[in-house]
N, C-alpha and C positions, 0 to 999 in steps of 0.2 A: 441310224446309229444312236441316234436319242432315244429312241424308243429300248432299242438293247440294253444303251446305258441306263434309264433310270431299271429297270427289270433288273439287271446286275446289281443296281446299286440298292434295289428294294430287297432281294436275297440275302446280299450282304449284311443290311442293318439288320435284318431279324435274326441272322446267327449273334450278330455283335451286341445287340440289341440283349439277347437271354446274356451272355457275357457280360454285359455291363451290369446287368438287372445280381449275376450272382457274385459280383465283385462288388455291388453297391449294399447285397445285403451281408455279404464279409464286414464291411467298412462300420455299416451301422451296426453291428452286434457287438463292435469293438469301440466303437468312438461314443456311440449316443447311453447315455447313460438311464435308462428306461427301464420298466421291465418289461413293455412288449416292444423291443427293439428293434421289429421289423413290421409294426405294423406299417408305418408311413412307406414301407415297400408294396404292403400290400395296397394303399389310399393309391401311390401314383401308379400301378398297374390297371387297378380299375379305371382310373379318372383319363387313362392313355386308353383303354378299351371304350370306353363310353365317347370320346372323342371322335375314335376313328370309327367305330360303329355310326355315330350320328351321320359322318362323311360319307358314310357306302348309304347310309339312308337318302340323301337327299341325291343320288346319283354322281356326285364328283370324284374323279380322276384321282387317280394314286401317281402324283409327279415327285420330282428328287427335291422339293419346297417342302413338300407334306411328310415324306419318309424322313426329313430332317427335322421337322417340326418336333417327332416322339425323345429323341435324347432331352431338347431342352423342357419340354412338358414334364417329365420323368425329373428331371432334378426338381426343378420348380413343383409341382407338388410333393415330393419328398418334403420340401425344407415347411410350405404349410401343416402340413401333418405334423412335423417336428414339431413347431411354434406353440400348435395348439395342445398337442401332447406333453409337449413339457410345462406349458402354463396350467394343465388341469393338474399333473401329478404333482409341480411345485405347490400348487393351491391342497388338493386333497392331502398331502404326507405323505412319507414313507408306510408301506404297509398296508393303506387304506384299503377299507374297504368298500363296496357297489356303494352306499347310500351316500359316503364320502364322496367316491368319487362324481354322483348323480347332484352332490351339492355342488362341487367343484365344478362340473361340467356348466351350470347353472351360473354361478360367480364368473367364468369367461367369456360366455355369452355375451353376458351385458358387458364385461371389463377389457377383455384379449382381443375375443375374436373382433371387434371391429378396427381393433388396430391392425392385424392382419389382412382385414379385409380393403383397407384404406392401402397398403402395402401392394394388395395385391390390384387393385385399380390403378394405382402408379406406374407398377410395372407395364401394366397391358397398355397404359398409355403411351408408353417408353416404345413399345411395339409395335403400335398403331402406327406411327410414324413411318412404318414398312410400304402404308398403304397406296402413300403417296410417291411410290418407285415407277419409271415409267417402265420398269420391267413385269411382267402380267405373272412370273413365277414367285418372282420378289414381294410382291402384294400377297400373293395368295398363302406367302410364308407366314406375311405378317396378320392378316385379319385370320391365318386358323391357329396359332398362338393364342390371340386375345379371345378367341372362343375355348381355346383350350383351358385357360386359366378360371376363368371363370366357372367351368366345368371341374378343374381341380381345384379349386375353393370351396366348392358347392360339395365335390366328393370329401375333402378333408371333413368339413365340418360335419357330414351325415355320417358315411361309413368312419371314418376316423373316430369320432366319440362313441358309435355303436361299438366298436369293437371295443373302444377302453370300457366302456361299462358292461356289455355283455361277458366278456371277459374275465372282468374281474370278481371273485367268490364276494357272495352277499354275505357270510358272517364269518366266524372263527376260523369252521373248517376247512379241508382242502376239499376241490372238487377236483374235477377231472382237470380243467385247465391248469391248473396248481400243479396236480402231479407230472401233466407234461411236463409243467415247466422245471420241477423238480428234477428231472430226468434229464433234463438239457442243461440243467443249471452247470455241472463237474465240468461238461466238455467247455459252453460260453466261460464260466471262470478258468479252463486250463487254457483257454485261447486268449483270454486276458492278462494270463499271468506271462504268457510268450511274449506278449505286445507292451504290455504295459511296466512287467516287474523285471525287466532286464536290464544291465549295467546305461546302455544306453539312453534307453526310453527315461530310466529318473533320473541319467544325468538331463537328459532334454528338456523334463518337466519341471527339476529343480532350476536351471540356469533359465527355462521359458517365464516360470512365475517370477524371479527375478527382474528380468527384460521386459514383463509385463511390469512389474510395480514402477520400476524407473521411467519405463514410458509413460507412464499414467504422472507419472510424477513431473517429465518434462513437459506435457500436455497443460498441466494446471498452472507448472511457471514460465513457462515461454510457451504461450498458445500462438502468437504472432510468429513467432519465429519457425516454428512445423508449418505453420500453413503457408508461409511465405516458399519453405526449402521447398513444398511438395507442390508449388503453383512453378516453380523455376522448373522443375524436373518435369510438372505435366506440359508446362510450353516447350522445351525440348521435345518429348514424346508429339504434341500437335504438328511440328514442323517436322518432323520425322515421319510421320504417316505420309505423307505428299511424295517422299522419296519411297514408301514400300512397293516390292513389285508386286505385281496380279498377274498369275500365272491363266494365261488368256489362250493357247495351244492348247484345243480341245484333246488332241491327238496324242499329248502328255499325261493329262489329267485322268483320262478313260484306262480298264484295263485293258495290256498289250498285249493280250488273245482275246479281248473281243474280235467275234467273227464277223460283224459292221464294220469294225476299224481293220478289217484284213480284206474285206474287198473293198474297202475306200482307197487303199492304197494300194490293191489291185489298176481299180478302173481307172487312177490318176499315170499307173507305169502305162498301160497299155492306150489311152486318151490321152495324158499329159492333163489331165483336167479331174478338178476335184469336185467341183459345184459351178454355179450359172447365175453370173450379175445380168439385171437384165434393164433394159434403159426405157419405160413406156412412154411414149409421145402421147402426145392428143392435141387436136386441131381440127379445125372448123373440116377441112377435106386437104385431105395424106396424099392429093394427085398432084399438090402446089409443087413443083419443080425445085422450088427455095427450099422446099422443107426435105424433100430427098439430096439435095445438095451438100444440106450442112448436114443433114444425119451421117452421109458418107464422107465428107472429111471429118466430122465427130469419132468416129468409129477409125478411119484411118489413123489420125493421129493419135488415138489413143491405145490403139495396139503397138504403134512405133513406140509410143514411150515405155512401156513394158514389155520391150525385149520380141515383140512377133513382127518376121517378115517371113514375103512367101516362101524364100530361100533360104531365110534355116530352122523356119517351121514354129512347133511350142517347145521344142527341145528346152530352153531354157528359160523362157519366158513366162512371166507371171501372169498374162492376161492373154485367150488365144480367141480365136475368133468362131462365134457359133452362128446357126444360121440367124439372118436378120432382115429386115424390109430391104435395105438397100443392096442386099445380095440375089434381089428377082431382077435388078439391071445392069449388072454384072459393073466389069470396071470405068465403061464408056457411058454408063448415068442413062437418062432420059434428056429431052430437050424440051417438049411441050405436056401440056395437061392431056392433051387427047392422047400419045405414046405415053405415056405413064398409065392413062384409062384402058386403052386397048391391051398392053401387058397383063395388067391385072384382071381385063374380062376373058386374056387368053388360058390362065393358070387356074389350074383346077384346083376347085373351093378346098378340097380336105388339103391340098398342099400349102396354099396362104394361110389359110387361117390358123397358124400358128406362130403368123408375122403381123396379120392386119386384121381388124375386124370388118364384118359386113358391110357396115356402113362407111366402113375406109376413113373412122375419124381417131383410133387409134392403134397405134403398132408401136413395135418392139424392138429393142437392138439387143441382141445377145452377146455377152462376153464369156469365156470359161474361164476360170480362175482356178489354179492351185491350192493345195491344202497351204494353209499357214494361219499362224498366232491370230486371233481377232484384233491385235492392238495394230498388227501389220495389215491386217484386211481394211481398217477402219483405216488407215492412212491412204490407201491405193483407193478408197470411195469416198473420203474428202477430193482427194485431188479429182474423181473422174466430177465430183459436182462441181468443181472450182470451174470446171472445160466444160462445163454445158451451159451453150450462151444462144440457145435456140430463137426464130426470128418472131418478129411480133406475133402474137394470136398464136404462140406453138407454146403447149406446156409438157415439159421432161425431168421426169423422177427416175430414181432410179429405186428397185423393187428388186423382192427373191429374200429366198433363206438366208445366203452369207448376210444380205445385207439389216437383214430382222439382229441377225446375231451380233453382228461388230459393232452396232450402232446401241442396242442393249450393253454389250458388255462395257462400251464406253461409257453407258449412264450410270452403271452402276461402279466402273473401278474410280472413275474421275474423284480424285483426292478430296478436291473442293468440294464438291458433291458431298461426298461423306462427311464432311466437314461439318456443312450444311445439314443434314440429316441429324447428326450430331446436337447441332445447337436448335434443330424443331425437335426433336426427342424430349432435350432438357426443358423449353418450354411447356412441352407438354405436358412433360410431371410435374413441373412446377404448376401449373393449373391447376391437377388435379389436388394438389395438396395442400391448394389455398382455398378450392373449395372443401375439401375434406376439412379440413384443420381449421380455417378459417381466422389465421394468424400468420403474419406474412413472416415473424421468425420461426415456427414452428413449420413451416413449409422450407423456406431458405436454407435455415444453418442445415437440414440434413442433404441440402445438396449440394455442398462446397465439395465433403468428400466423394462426390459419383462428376461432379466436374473435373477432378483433379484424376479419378478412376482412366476418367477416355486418356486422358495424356499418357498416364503412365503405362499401360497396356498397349498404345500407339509405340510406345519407347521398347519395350522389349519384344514387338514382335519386330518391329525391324533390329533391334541389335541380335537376336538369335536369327533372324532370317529368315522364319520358315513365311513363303509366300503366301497371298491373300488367293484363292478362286472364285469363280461365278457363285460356289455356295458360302463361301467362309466369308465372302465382301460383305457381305449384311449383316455379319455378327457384332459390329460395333456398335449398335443399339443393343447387345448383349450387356455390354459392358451396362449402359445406360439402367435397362431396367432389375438386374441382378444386382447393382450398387443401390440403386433405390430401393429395394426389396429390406436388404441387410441394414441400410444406410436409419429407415423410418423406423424398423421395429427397434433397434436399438435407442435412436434417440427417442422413443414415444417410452422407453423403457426408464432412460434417464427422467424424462420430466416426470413422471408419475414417484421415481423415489426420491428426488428432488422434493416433490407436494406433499409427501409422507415426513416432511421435515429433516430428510440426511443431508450433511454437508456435501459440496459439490466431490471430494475424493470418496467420500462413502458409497454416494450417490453411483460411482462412475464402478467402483468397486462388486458393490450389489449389480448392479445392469448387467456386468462382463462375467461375473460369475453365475447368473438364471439364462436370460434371454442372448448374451455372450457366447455361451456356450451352446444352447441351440443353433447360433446361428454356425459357430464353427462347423460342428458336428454336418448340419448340412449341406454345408459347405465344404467339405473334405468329401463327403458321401455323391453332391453331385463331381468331383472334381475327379475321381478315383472310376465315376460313372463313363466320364469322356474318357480319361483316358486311354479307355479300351481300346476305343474306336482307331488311336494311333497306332495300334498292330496289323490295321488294315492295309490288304495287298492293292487297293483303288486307292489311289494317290491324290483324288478330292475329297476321301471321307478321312483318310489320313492328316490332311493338310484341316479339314474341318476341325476333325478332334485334336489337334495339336493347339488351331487357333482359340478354341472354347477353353481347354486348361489353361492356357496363360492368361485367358480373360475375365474365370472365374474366380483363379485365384489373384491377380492382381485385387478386382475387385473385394473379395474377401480379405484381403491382407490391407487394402489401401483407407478403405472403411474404418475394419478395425483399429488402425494406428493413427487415422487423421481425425478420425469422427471427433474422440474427446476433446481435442485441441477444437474445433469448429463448435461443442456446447458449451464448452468453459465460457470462450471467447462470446457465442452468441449470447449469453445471462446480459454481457457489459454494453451491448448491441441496442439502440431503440430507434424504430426507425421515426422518422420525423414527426409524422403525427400521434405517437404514442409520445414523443417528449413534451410536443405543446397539450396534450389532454395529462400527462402527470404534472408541467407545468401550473396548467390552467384550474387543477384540483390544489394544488398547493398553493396557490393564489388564494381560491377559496377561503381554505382552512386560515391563512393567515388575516384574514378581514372579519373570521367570525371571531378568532381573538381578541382583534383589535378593537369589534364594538361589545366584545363580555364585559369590560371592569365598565364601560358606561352604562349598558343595562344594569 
């Protein structure tokens, strides 16, 4: 049935996938204010082609880790393309032309792009964190991510400024590209004027710039007091993650005409059985009398407790009985080593040997188990290892599919877990942007607001409800490196006009109106991208894209309205030993004073 389902589900994302790709390039022709407004469409299709190419080169497996991998790759390079396209066209002018823009290109180089690129190492570290899942899909989510990005950083910065210079006419005239764009220009501006110049839209835009200046304005005089409201509300949201559910009923999640999931619940009506727990012994020699004793009241009592007796069969019972070692001595056991040896040298090899091995030092107890939730499967194989109390020198596991699965899906829905993930994610950006930045405030203040991001996306996916699954559990380092992404270009944008000499509201004004607004625009463009995915008739790519909108635009909205409040506040911020080295200078200066008028 896995194997159907990911195949279904790799179908599925390639339709939904071209869907999002011409909803995303809807979004940017209308939000991004460029003139080639869909190149960063064409940067993340490349840099998603070169990725999964790289993947079929080196022979790995197309699983539902890697088919989910392309959505989040495809925003996340969009918003790089963006970053660096709007800082060349900001740099070069309106109008410019090739040698402009070949200056421009040249000025971000050394100025932008490594703040993007510092951005974009944050992130992937934010991701890495995946690696350390003891789920082998969940890993392989997370390390082809951080190769992805890397890949779309690399594509932004080649093909992305290729195009803006190739592109753009080297002098006065029009070329070719010009006239296209001439020719597209009526319909892009008739589709602006739908979007943008309707009673709505400038009531939106007028009462938004407002909402913007007063926020920007509460930020500069109560910066305690926004960070304090938005720390209350993300610990709500943290204690509220613990209660979301994780929809763990593979048989919900799958579509309800998969032809796997119609003969699985074929072969469970006509068996009563849907899969096979299976119990492996091992021991010095399987002829010890002690060790077929308690495998068979092992095995007895464990089928009483879930509902199987011989008289009224699996009809209703969770656990039934399959064949197993102590079913070659039927219900009157053995009594000596040598009856226990003579049975087994009576039984023909191809029939044991699917109980015992050769050397008779391990075998097997089989259970069959019913379809059900992994959260329920994971409770009924606690309890059978609670009842395995095997006698000296005997070692018993228990092994098989159900229980690879229950046991995964517990590693990954377990709250605390995530929680935990959560707080190594944030260490780990925070790493990487103490060694990038190498300034423990320039690292810090930009991650108040991606700390306060996990809470509050925690909070409205449980107050909406929509459930967590095997693929959407991992998206909570979502949150992490997309708030970092947004979180550093913005405040690396503050401190530079900050150093250009503006007042801290100038400062915060210029940021939200350049690099501000790339970041929206990319933002709205990947967030319009998931959405697609929510018209999906698979109710895990459904439940995926539902979880990615709420968390990207949390993220984007939580950023933009906490950040300024967390740079204002961090200018007034010194940590310890930067007060005893401003101290310890002021000292200084006061003692060369005080021997001037004596010299």
């Amino acid at each position: 049935m896995l194997s159907d389902l990911t195949t279904r589900v790799s179908d599925a994302i390639v339709v939904l996938l071209l869907a999002s790709l011409l909803v995303m390039g809807l979004v940017l022709a209308l939000v991004f204010p460029a003139r080639l407004r869909l190149a960063p469409l064409l940067v993340a299709i490349a840099s998603v082609a070169v990725t999964f190419g790289a993947l079929s080169l080196i022979g790995a497996s197309l699983t539902m880790a890697s088919v989910g991998v392309a959505p989040v790759l495809i925003g996340l390079a969009v918003d790089y393309a963006i970053q660096l396209q709007s800082r060349i066209e900001e740099r070069a002018g309106p109008g410019a032309r090739r040698p402009a823009v070949v200056q421009a290109v040249a000025h971000v180089a050394r100025a932008g792009a490594p703040t993007v690129a510092v951005a974009a190492a944050a992130t992937a570290a934010g991701f890495l964190v995946l690696a350390l899942s003891p789920v082998p899909m969940v890993r392989g989510f997370g390390v082809l991510l951080v190769v992805g990005i890397g890949l779309a950083l690399a594509t932004a910065l080649t093909l992305g400024t290729a195009l803006l210079v190739g592109l753009t006419p080297r002098g006065a005239g029009r070329g070719r590209t010009a006239a296209v764009g001439g020719a597209l220009a009526p319909a892009l501006r008739g589709a602006g004027d739908l979007v943008r110049r309707n009673p709505l839209a400038r009531a939106v835009t007028r009462h938004g710039g407002a909402l913007r200046g007063r926020a920007l304005g509460v930020a500069l005089r109560r910066p305690d007091r926004v960070l304090a409201a938005g720390l209350a509300i993300a610990a709500i949201g943290w204690v509220a993650d613990t209660q979301t559910q994780v929809e763990s009923d593979v048989t919900k999640l799958v579509p309800q005409d998969l032809q796997a999931l119609s003969d699985l619940q074929a072969l469970q009506r006509s068996t009563d059985v849907g899969g096979q727990i299976d119990v492996v012994v091992r021991a010095g020699s399987l002829t010890d009398p002690k060790v077929i004793a308690w495998m068979t009241r092992y095995q007895a009592a464990i089928l009483k407790r879930y509902g199987y007796s011989s008289a009224r069969g699996c009809g209703r019972a969770e656990l039934c009985p399959a064949f197993s070692l102590p079913d070659l001595f039927g219900t009157g056991g053995a009594r000596s080593t040598a009856q226990i040896t003579a049975l087994l040298d009576a039984v023909p090899a191809y029939f044991s040997q699917g109980v015992i091995t050769a050397d008779r030092r391990t075998a097997t107890m089989a259970f069959g188990i019913k379809l059900m939730s992994l959260e329920r499967e994971k409770r009924v194989l606690d309890t059978m290892r609670a009842a395995l109390h095997p006698p000296p020198g005997v070692d018993a596991q228990l092994a098989g599919l159900p229980v690879l699965a229950a046991d995964a899906n517990a590693a990954v829905a377990s709250p605390w877990r995530r929680l935990v993930s959560l707080a190594v994610g944030l260490l780990a950006v925070a790493a990487v942007l103490l060694l990038a930045l190498r300034s423990r405030r320039r690292a810090l203040v930009p991650l108040l607001p991606i700390v306060l991001a996990t809470g509050w996306s925690a909070l409205v996916l449980f107050a909406i409800r929509v459930p967590l699954n095997p693929m959407s559990v991992t998206l909570g380092a979502l949150v992490v490196a997309i708030s970092t992404e947004f979180s550093v270009l913005l405040s690396e944008r503050y401190r530079a006009e900050r150093a250009a000499g503006h007042a801290p509201e100038a400062a915060l004004q210029r940021t939200y109106r350049s690099t501000g607004a790339a970041v929206l625009a990319s933002g709205i463009t990947a967030v319009a991208g998931f959405a697609v995915l929510t018209v999906s008739d698979i109710r895990m790519l459904r439940d995926f894209g539902a979880v990615t909108v709420v968390d990207l635009s949390v993220s984007l909205l939580g950023v933009l309205l906490v950040l300024p409040s967390a740079l204002v506040l961090g200018e007034t911020w010194r940590p310890a030993g930067a007060a005893r080295a401003i101290g310890a200078r002021a000292a200084r200066r006061r003692r060369r004073a005080a021997r001037a008028p004596a010299a």
